[in-house]
PyMOL CGO cylinders between C-alpha atoms (Angstrom):
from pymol import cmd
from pymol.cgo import CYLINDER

trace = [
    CYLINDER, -45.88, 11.34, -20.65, -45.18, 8.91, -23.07, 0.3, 1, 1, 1, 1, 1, 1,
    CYLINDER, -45.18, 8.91, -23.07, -43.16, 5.34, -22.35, 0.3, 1, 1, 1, 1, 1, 1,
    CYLINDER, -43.16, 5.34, -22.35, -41.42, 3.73, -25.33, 0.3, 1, 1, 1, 1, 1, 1,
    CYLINDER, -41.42, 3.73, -25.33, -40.56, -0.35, -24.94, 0.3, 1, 1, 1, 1, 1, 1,
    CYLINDER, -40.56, -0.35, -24.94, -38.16, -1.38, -27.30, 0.3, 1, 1, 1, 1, 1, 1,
    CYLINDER, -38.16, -1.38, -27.30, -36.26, -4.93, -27.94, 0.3, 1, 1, 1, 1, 1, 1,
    CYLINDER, -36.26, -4.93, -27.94, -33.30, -5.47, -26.71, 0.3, 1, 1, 1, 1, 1, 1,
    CYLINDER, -33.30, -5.47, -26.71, -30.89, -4.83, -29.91, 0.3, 1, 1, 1, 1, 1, 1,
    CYLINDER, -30.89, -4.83, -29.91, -32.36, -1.49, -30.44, 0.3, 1, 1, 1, 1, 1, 1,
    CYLINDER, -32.36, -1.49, -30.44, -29.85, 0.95, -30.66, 0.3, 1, 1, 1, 1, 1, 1,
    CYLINDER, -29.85, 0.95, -30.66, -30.35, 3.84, -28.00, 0.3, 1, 1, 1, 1, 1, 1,
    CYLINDER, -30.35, 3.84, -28.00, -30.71, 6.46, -30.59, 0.3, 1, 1, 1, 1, 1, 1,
    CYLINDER, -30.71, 6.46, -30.59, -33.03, 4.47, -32.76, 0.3, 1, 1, 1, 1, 1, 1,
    CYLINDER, -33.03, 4.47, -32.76, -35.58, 4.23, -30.05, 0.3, 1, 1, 1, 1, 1, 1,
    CYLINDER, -35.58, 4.23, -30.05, -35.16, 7.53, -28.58, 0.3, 1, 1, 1, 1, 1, 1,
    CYLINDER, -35.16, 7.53, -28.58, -35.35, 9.18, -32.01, 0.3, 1, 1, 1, 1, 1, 1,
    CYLINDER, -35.35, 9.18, -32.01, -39.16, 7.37, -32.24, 0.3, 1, 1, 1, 1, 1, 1,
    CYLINDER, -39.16, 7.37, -32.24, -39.51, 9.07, -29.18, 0.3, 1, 1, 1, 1, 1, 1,
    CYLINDER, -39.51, 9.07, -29.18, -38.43, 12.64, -30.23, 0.3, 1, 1, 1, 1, 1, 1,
    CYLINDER, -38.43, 12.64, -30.23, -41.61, 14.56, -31.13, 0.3, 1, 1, 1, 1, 1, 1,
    CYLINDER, -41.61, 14.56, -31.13, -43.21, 13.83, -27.80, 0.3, 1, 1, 1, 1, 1, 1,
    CYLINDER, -43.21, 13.83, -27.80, -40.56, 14.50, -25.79, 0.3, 1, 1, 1, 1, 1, 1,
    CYLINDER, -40.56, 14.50, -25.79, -41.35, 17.86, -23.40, 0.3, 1, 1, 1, 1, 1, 1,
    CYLINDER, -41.35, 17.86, -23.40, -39.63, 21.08, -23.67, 0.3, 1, 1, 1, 1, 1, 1,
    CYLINDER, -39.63, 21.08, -23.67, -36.26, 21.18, -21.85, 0.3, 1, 1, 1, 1, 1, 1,
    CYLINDER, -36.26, 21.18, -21.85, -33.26, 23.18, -22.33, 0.3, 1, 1, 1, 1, 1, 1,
    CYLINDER, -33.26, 23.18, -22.33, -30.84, 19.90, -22.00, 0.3, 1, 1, 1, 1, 1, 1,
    CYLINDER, -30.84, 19.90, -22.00, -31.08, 16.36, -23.04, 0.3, 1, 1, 1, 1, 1, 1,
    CYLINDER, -31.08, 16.36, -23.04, -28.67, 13.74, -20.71, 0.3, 1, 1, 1, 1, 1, 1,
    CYLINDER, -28.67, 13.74, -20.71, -27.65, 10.67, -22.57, 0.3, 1, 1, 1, 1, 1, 1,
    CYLINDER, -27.65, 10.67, -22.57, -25.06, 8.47, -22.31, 0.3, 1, 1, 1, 1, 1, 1,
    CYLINDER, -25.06, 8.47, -22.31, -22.91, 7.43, -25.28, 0.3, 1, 1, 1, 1, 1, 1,
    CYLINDER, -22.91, 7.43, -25.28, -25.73, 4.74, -26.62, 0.3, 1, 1, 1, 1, 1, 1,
    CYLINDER, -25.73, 4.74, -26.62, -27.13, 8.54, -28.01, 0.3, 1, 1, 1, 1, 1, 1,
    CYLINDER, -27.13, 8.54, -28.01, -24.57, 9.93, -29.72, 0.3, 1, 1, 1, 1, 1, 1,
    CYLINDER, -24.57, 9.93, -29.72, -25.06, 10.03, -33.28, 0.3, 1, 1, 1, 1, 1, 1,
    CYLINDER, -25.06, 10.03, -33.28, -25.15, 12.98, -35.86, 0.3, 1, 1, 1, 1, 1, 1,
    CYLINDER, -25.15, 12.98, -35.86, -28.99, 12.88, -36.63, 0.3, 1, 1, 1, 1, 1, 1,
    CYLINDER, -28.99, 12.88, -36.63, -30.20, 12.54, -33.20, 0.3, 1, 1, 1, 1, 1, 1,
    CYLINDER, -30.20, 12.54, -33.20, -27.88, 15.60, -32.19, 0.3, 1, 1, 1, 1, 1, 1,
    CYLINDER, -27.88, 15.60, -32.19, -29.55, 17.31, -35.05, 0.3, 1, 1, 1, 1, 1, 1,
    CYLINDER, -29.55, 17.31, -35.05, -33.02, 16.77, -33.96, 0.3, 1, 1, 1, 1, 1, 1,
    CYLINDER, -33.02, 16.77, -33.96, -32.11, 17.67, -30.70, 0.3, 1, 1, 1, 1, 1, 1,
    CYLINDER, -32.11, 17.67, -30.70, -31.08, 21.02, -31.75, 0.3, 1, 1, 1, 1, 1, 1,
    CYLINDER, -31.08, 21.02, -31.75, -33.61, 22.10, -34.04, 0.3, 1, 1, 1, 1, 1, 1,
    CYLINDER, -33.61, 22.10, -34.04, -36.11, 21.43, -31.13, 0.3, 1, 1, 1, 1, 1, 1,
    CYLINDER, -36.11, 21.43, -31.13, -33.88, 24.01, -28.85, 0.3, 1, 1, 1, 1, 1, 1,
    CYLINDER, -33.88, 24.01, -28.85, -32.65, 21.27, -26.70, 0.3, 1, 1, 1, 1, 1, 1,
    CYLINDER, -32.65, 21.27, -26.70, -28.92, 20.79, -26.28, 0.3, 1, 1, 1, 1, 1, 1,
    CYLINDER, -28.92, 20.79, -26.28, -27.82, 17.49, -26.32, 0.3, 1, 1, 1, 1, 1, 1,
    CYLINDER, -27.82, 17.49, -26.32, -25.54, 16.66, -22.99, 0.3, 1, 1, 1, 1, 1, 1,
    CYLINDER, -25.54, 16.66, -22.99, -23.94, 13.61, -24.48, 0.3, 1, 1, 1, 1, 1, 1,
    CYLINDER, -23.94, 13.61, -24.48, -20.47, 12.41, -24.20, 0.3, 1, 1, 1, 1, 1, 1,
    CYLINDER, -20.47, 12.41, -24.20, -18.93, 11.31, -27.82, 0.3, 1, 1, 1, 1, 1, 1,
    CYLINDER, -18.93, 11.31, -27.82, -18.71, 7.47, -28.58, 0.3, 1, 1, 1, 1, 1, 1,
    CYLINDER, -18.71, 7.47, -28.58, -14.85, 5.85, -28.83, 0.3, 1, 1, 1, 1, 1, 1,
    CYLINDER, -14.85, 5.85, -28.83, -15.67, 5.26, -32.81, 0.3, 1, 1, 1, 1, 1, 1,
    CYLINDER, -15.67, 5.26, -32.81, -16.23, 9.31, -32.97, 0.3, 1, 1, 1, 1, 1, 1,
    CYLINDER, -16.23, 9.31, -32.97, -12.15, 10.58, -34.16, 0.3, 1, 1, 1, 1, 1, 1,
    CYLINDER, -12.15, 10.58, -34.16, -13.02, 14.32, -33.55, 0.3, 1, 1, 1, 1, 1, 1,
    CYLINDER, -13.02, 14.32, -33.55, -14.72, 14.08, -29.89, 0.3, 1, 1, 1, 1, 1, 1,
    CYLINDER, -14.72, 14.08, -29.89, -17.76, 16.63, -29.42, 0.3, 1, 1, 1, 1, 1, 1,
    CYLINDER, -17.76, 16.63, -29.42, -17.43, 18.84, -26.49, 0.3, 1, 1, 1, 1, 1, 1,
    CYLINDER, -17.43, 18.84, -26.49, -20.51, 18.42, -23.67, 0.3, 1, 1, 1, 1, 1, 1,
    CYLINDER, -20.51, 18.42, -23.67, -21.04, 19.95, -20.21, 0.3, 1, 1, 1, 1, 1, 1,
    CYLINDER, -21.04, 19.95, -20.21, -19.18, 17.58, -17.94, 0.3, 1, 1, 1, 1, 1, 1,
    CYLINDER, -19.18, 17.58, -17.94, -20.78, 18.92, -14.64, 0.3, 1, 1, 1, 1, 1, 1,
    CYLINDER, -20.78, 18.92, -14.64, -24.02, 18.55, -15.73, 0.3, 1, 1, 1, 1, 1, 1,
    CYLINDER, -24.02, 18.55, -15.73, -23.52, 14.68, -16.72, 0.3, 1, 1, 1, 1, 1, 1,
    CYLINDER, -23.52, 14.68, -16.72, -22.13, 13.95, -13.45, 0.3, 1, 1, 1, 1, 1, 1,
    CYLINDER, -22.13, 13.95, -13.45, -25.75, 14.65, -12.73, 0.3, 1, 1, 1, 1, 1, 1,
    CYLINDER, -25.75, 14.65, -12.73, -26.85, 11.64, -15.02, 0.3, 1, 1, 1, 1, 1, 1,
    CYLINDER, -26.85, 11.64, -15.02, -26.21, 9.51, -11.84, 0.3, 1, 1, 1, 1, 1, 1,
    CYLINDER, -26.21, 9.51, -11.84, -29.90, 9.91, -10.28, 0.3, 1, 1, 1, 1, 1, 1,
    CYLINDER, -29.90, 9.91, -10.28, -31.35, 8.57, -13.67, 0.3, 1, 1, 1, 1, 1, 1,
    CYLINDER, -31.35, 8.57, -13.67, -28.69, 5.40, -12.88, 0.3, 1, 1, 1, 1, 1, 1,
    CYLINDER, -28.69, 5.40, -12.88, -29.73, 5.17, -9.56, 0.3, 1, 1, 1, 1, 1, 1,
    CYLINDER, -29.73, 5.17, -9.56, -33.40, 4.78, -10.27, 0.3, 1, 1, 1, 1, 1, 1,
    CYLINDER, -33.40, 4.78, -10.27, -32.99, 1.89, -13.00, 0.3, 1, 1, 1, 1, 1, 1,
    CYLINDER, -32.99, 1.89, -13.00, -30.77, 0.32, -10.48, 0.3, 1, 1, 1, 1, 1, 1,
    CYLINDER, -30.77, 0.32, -10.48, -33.69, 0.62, -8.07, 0.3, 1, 1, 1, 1, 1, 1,
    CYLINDER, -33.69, 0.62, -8.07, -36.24, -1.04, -10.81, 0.3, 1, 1, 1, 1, 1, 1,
    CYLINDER, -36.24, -1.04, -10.81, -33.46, -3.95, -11.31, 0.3, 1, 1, 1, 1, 1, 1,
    CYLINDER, -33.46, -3.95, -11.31, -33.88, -4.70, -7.79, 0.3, 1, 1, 1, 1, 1, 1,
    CYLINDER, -33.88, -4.70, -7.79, -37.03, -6.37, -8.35, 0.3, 1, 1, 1, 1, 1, 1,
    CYLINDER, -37.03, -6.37, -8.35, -35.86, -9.80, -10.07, 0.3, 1, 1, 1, 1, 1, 1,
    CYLINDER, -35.86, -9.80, -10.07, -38.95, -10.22, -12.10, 0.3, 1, 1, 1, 1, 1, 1,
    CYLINDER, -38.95, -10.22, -12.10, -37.79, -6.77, -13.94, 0.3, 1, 1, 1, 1, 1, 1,
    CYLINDER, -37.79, -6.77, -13.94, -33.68, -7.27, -13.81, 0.3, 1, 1, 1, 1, 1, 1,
    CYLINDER, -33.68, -7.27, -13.81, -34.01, -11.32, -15.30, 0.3, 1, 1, 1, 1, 1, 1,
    CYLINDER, -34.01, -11.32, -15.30, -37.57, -9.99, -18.03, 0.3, 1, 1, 1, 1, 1, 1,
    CYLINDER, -37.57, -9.99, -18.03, -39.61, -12.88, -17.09, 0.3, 1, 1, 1, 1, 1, 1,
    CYLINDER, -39.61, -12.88, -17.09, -42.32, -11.59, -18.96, 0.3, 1, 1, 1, 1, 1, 1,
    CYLINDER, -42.32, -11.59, -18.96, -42.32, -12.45, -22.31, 0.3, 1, 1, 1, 1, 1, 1,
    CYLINDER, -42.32, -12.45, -22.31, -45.12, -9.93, -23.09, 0.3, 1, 1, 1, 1, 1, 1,
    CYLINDER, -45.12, -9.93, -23.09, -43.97, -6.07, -23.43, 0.3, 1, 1, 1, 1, 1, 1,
    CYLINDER, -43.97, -6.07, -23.43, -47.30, -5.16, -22.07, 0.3, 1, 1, 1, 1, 1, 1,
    CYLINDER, -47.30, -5.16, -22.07, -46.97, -7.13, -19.05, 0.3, 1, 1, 1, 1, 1, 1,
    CYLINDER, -46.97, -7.13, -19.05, -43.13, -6.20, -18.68, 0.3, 1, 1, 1, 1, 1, 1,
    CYLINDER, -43.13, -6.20, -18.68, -44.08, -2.72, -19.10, 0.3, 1, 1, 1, 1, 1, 1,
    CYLINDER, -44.08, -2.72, -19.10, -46.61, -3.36, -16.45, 0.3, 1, 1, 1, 1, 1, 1,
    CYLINDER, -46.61, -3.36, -16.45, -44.70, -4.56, -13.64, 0.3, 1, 1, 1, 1, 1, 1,
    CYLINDER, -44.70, -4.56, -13.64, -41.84, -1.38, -14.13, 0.3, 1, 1, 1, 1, 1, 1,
    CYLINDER, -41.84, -1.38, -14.13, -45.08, 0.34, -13.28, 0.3, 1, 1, 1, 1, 1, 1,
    CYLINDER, -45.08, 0.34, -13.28, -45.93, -1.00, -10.62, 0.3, 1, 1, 1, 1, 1, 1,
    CYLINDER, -45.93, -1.00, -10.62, -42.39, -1.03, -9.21, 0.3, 1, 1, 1, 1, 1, 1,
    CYLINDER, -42.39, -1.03, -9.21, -41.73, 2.21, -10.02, 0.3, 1, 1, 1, 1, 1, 1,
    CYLINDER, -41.73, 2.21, -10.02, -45.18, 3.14, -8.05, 0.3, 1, 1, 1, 1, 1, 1,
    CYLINDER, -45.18, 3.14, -8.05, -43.88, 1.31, -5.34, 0.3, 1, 1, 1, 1, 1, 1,
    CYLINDER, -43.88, 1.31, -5.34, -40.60, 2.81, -5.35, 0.3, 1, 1, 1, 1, 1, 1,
    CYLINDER, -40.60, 2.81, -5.35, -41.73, 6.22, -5.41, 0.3, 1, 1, 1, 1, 1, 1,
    CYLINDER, -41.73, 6.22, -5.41, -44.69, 5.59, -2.67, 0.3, 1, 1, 1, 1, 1, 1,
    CYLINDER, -44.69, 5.59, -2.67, -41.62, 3.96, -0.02, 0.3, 1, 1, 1, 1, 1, 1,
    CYLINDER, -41.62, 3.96, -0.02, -39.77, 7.38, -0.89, 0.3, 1, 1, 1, 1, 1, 1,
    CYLINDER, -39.77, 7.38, -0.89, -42.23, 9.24, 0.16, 0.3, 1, 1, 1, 1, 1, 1,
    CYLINDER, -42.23, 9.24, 0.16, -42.76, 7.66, 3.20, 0.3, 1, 1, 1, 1, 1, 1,
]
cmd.load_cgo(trace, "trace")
């Protein structure tokens, strides 16, 4: 598993596209409209994944996606709402990625251990 930190005025598809060649095999990719561009669809593709994201507004021919498998996207939602519960992670306090990065690790641990309870 690999974790990718990124500023802040990254583009979604910039920093998932650094993230492409380690991602693992899957059949379907679920992104939000931050991912939709031509290259990243692309990429997508020639890997044999197919890309589950809805079309920006700037698109003028919209691309077709699987609607019922987006609605799924909302479990992904839920669990960065979870991490934004903690106010050191929802307000970055930490000025250092590595110590950012290191508290959404520790929450997350958290998070998962209280789930499993």
């Amino acid at each position: 598993m690999v974790l990718l930190l990124t500023e802040g005025q990254m583009s979604d598809h910039r920093g998932a596209a650094l993230m492409l060649s380690s991602l693992p095999r899957a059949k379907e990719l679920l992104g939000d409209k931050g991912y939709d561009s031509n290259r990243f669809r692309e990429a997508l593709v020639e890997r044999g994944i197919a890309p589950c994201i809805p079309s920006s507004k700037s698109r003028k021919v919209p691309l077709p996606y699987d609607k019922a498998l987006y609605r799924q996207r909302h479990r992904i939602e839920n669990m960065f709402g979870r991490l934004k519960d903690w106010r050191r992670i929802a307000m970055r306090y930490d000025r250092c990625a590595h110590t950012f990065m290191s508290a959404i690790c520790l929450a997350a641990t958290v998070l998962f251990w209280i789930n499993e309870r």
